[in-house]
C-alpha positions in Angstrom: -17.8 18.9 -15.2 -20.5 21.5 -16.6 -20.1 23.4 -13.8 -16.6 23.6 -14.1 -16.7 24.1 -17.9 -19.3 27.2 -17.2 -16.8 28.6 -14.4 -13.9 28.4 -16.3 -15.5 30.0 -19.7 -16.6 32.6 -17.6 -13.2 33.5 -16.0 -11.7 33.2 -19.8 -13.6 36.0 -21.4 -11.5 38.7 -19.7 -8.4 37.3 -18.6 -5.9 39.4 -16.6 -2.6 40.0 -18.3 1.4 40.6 -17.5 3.2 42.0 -20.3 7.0 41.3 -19.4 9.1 43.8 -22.0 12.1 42.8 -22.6 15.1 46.1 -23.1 15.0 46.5 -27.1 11.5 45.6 -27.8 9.7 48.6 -27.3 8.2 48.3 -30.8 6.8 44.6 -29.6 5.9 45.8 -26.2 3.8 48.9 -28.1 1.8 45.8 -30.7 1.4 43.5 -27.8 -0.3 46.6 -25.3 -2.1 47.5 -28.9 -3.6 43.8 -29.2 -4.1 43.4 -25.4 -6.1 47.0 -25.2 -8.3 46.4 -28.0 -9.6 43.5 -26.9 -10.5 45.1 -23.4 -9.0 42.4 -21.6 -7.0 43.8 -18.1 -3.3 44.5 -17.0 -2.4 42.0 -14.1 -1.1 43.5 -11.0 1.2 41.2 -10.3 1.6 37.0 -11.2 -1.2 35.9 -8.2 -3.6 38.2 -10.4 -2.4 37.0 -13.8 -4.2 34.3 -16.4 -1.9 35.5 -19.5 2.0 35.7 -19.2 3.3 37.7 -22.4 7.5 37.9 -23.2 8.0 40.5 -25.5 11.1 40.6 -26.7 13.9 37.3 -26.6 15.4 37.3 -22.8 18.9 37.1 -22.1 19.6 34.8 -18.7 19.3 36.8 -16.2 16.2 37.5 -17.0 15.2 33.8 -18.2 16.0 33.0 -14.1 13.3 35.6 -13.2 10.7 34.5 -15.7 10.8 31.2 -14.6 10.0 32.3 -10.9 7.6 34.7 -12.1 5.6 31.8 -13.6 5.7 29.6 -10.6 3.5 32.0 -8.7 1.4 32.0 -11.6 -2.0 30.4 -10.9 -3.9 27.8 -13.3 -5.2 27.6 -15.7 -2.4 30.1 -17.1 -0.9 30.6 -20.4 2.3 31.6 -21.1 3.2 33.4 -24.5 6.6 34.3 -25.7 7.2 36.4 -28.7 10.9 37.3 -30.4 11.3 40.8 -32.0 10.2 39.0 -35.3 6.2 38.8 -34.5 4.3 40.8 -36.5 0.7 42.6 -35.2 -1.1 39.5 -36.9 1.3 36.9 -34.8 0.2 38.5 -32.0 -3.6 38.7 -32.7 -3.4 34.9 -33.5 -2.1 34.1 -30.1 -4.1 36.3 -28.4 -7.5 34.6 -30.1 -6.3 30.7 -29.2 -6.3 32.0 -25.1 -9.6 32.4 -23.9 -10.1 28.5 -25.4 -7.0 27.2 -24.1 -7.7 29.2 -20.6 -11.4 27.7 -20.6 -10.2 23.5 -21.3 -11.2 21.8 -18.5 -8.8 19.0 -19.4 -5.8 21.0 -19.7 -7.2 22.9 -16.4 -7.0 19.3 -14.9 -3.3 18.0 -15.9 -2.2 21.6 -14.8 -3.7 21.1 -11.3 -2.2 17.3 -11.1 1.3 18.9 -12.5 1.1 21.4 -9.6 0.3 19.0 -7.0 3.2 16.9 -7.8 5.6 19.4 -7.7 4.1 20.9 -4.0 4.6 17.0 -3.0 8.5 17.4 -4.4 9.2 20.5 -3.3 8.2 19.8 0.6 10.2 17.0 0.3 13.2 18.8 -0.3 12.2 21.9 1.8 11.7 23.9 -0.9 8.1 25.2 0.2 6.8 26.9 3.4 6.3 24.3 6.1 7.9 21.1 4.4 11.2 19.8 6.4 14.3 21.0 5.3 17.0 19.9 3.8 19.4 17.4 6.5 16.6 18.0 9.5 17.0 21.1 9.4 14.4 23.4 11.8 11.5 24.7 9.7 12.2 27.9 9.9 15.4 27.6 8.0 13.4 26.0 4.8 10.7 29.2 5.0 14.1 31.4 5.0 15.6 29.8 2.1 12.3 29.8 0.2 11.9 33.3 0.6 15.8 34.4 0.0 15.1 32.3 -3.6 11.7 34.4 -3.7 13.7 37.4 -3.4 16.1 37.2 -5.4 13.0 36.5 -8.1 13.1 40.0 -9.5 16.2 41.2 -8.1 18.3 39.5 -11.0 21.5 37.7 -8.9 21.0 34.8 -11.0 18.2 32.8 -8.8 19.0 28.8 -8.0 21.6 27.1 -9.4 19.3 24.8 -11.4 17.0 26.0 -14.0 13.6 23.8 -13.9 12.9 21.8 -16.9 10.6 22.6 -19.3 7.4 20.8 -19.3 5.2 19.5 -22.0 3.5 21.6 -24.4 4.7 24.6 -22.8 6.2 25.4 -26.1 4.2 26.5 -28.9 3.4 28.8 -32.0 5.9 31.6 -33.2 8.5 31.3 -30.5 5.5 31.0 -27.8 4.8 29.0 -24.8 1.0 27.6 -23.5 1.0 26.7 -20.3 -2.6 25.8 -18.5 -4.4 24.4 -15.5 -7.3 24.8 -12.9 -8.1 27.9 -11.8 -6.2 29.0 -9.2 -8.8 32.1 -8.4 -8.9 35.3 -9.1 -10.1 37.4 -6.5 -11.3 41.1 -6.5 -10.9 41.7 -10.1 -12.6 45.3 -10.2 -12.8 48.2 -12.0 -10.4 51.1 -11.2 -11.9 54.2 -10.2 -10.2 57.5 -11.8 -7.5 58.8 -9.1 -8.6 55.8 -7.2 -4.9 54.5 -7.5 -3.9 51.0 -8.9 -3.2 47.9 -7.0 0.2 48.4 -5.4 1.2 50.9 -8.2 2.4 53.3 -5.5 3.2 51.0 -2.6 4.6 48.4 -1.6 3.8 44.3 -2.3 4.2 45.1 -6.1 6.0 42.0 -7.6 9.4 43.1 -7.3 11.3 41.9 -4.3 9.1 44.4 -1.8 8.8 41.1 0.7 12.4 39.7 1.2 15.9 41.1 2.6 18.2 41.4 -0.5 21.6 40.1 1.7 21.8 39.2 5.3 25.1 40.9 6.0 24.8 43.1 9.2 21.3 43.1 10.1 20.2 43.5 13.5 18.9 40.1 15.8 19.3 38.0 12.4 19.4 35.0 14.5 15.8 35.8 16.0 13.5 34.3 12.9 10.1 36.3 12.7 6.5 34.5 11.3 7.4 34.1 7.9 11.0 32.5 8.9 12.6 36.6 8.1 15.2 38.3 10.1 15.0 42.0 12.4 15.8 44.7 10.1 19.2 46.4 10.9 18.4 49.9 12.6 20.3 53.2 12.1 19.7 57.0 12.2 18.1 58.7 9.4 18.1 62.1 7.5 16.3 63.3 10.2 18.7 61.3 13.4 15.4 59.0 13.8 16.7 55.6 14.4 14.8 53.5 11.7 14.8 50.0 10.2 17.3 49.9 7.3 15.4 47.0 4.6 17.8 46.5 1.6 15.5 45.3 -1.2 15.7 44.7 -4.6 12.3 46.2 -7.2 11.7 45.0 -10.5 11.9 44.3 -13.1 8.5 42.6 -13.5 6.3 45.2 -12.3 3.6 46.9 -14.4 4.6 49.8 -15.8 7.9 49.5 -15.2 10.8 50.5 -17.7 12.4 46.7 -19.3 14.7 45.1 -17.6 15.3 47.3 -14.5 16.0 46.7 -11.2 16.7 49.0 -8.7 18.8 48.1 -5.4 17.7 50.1 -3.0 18.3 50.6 1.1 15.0 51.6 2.7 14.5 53.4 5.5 10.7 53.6 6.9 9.2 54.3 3.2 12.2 56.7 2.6 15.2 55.5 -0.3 18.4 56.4 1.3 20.2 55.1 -1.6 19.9 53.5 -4.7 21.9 51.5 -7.2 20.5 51.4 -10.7 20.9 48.0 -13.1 19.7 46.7 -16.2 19.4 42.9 -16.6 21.8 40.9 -18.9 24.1 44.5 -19.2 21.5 45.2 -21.4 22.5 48.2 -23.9 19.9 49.8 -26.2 20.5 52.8 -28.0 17.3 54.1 -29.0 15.6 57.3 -29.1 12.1 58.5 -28.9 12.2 59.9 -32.9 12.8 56.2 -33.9 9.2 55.6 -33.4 7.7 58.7 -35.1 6.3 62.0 -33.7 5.2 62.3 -30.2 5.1 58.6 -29.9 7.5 58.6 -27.7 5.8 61.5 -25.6 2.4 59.7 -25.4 4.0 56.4 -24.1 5.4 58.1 -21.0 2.6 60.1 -21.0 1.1 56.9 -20.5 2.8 55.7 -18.2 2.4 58.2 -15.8 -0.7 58.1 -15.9 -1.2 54.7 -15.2 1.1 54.5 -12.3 -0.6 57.4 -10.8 -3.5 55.7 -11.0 -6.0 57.5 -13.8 -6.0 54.4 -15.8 -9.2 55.8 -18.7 -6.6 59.1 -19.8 -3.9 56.3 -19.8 -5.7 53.9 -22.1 -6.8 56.8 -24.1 -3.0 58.1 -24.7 -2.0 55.0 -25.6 -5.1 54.5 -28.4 -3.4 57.8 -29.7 -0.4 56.9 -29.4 -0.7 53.7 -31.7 -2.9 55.5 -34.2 0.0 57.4 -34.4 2.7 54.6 -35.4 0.4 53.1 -37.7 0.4 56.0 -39.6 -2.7 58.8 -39.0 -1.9 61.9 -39.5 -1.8 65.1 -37.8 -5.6 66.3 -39.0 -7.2 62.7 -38.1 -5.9 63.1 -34.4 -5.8 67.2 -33.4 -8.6 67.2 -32.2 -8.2 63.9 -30.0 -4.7 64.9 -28.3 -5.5 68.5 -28.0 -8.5 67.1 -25.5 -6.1 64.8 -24.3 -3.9 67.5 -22.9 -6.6 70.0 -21.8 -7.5 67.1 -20.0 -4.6 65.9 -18.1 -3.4 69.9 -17.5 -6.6 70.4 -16.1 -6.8 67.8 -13.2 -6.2 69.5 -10.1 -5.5 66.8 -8.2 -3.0 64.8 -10.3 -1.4 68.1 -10.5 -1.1 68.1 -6.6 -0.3 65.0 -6.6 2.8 64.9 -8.8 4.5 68.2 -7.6 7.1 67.8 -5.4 8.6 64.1 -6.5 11.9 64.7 -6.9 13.1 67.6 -4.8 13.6 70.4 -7.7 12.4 71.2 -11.5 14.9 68.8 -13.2 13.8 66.1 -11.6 10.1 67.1 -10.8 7.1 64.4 -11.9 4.9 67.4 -13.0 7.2 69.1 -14.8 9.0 66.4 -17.0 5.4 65.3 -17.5 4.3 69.3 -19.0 7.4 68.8 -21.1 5.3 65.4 -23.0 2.4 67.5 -23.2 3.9 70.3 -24.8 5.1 68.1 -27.5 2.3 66.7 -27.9 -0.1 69.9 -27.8 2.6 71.0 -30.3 2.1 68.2 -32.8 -1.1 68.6 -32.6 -1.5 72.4 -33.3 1.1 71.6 -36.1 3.9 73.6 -34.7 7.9 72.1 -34.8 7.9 69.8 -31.9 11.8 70.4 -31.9 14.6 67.5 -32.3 13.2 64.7 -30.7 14.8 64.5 -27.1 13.9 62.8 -24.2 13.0 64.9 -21.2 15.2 64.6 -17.9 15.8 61.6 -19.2 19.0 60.0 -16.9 21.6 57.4 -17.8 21.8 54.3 -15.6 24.5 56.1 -13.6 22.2 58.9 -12.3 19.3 57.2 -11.6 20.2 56.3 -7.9 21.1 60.1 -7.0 17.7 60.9 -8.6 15.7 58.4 -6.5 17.8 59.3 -3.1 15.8 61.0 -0.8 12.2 60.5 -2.6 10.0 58.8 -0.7 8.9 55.2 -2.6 5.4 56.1 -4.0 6.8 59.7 -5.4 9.8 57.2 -6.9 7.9 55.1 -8.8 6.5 58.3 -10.5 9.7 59.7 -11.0 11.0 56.1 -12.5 7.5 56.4 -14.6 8.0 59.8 -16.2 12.2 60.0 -16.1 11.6 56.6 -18.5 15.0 55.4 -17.8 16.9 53.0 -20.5 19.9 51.0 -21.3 22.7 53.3 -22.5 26.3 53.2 -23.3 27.2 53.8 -19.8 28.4 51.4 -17.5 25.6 48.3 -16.3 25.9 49.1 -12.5 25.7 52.5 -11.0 24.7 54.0 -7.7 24.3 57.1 -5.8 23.0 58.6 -2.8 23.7 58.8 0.8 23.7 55.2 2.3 22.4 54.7 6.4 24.3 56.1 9.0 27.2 53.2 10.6 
């Protein structure tokens, strides 16, 4: 038991974390990063890697369904906090100080292990896991493909099972939060990003978001031949190019990091080409909000952000999002000049991110290097305290154009593009597409 005490203190003192924005809550989202950043602790790249599950924001159903998966595939010991738009910056701290202890229990550890156990035992039972008989004797394989369709449809929003899973014991506590925990489930690999080096599936694919399953099975090519893994054959067509290809229709988001709230993007995949898309917000979620609602450049330095992170410089990132807060909390322009200015020399002058983000996109309206000079302007702007202009958001698309955008792109220079376009809900209608789809 001192062992496991010691091993589990130890894993505590920096846990990983997955913040889960909710659309509306930017403002939460911000506090939460703010809390999260100043204690040092790290972003999760996905729910295997995660110790602390944060909800900012109250979700609607759609995307209570995918929470719920999203925790499954969390590991113990885990915690699970969720915050309504009413949590103040001292809520948040408070939480945030109960989770190494709560992470480092060995009894709690314990009872989340034996929890976990019991509902492995259940769910090969009822065929609900890799490798456990299906449902009426049905082959194997069949239970490994209807585990994975429900894991696919984990981020892709259609509304998941039929049944919602119970909530268990003490999972609901504080100021609108949950507290889950367990044994440690393990945590490999949990190293420091080099700058450039790139983030953990940031800009490939096996993000959490759908990358592994087939979102339908409708005409896909030697369906009836199951693969390792109980999957299908792609279908196959020609591409852009008359190359035939696999055509992989997959679902992405909205629980990846970095990643605008509530999203998910429908896509049809060809190779690591998106030869269409069809763009969708969770819940129809509508949020009219600007980027002046949250003070000067604010708005800039969050994408700014963003981008940055994605692309995988993750100290600039940090350090535009420290500004970026010191900003909404108040400082003015003199106390931060300095700081931004070097900020922007800083990101201008990288040759390689500039390489490396020219192009995405196809032309200047949708380029990742332009739309990102655009932040820095503003910003560089504010700074030299010169009129940043109305506030206005950069290239930014409705829902409706954000397939066309994507169509074409290549997924790595997407996710940029998604990163710096910073799409949102608007007044425009909750499903729209665009883009060339594969050839018949």
């Amino acid at each position: 038991m001192d062992l496991t005490r010691a091993l589990l203190r130890l894993a505590a003192r920096t846990p990983h974390v997955l913040i889960v924005p909710v659309p509306g809550a930017a403002r939460l989202r911000m506090d939460v990063e703010d809390a999260v950043g100043s204690r040092r602790w790290r972003e999760a790249s996905g729910p295997a890697d995660t110790d602390l599950l944060i909800v900012a924001g109250t979700p609607g159903p759609e995307m209570r369904t995918v929470l719920a998966r999203v925790w499954e595939l969390v590991p113990a010991p885990r915690v699970r906090i969720d915050l309504d738009t009413q949590a103040s910056p001292g809520d948040i701290g408070r939480y945030l100080d109960e989770v190494p202890g709560r992470l480092a229990d060995p009894l709690r550890a314990r009872d989340e292990a034996r929890t976990a156990a019991r509902r492995q035992a259940a769910d090969d039972v009822h065929g609900h896991r890799p490798g456990g008989p299906a449902r009426g004797g049905a082959p194997a394989a069949a239970a490994v493909r209807t585990r994975l369709d429900e894991e696919r449809q984990l981020l892709g929003g259609d509304g998941g099972p039929d049944h919602e899973e119970p909530a268990r014991d003490g999972e609901h506590e504080g100021h609108g939060g949950h507290a889950e925990h367990g044994e440690h489930g393990g945590h490999a690999g949990h190293s420091e990003h080099a700058e450039h080096g790139g983030r953990e599936g940031h800009a490939g694919h096996g993000e959490t978001g759908g990358h592994g399953g087939h979102h339908g099975h409708h005409g896909h090519h030697h369906m009836d031949m199951p693969l390792p893994g109980g999957l299908g054959m792609a279908d196959v067509a020609e591409d852009r190019d008359g190359l035939a290809l696999d055509v992989l229709n997959l679902p992405l988001g909205p629980v990846l990091p970095d990643w605008p709230a509530g999203l998910v993007l429908d896509v049809v995949m060809q190779g690591d080409v998106i030869a269409s898309a069809e763009a969708r917000f969770l819940d129809g979620a509508r949020v009219a909000r600007g980027a002046g609602e949250f003070g000067p450049v604010v708005g800039d330095l969050d994408v700014t952000a963003r981008v940055l992170a994605v692309a995988g410089w993750p100290g600039p990132a940090a350090r535009a999002r420290a500004l970026r807060d010191r900003v909404r909390r108040g400082a003015v322009r003199e106390e931060v000049e300095n700081e931004l200015t070097a900020l922007v020399r800083r990101v201008r002058g990288s040759r390689t991110l500039r390489l490396m983000l020219r192009g995405p996109g196809g032309d200047r309206e949708a380029d990742v290097a332009g739309l990102l000079d655009s932040r820095l302007s503003r910003i560089e702007a504010h700074a030299a305290g010169r009129p940043t202009g109305e506030p206005d958001e950069p290239g930014r698309p409705s829902v409706r154009e954000l397939g066309g955008r994507l169509a074409g792109a290549e997924w790595a220079a997407a996710r940029l593009l998604i990163a710096a376009l910073d799409p949102h809900p608007g007044p425009t209608a909750r499903h729209a597409s665009a883009g060339p789809g594969p050839a018949e």
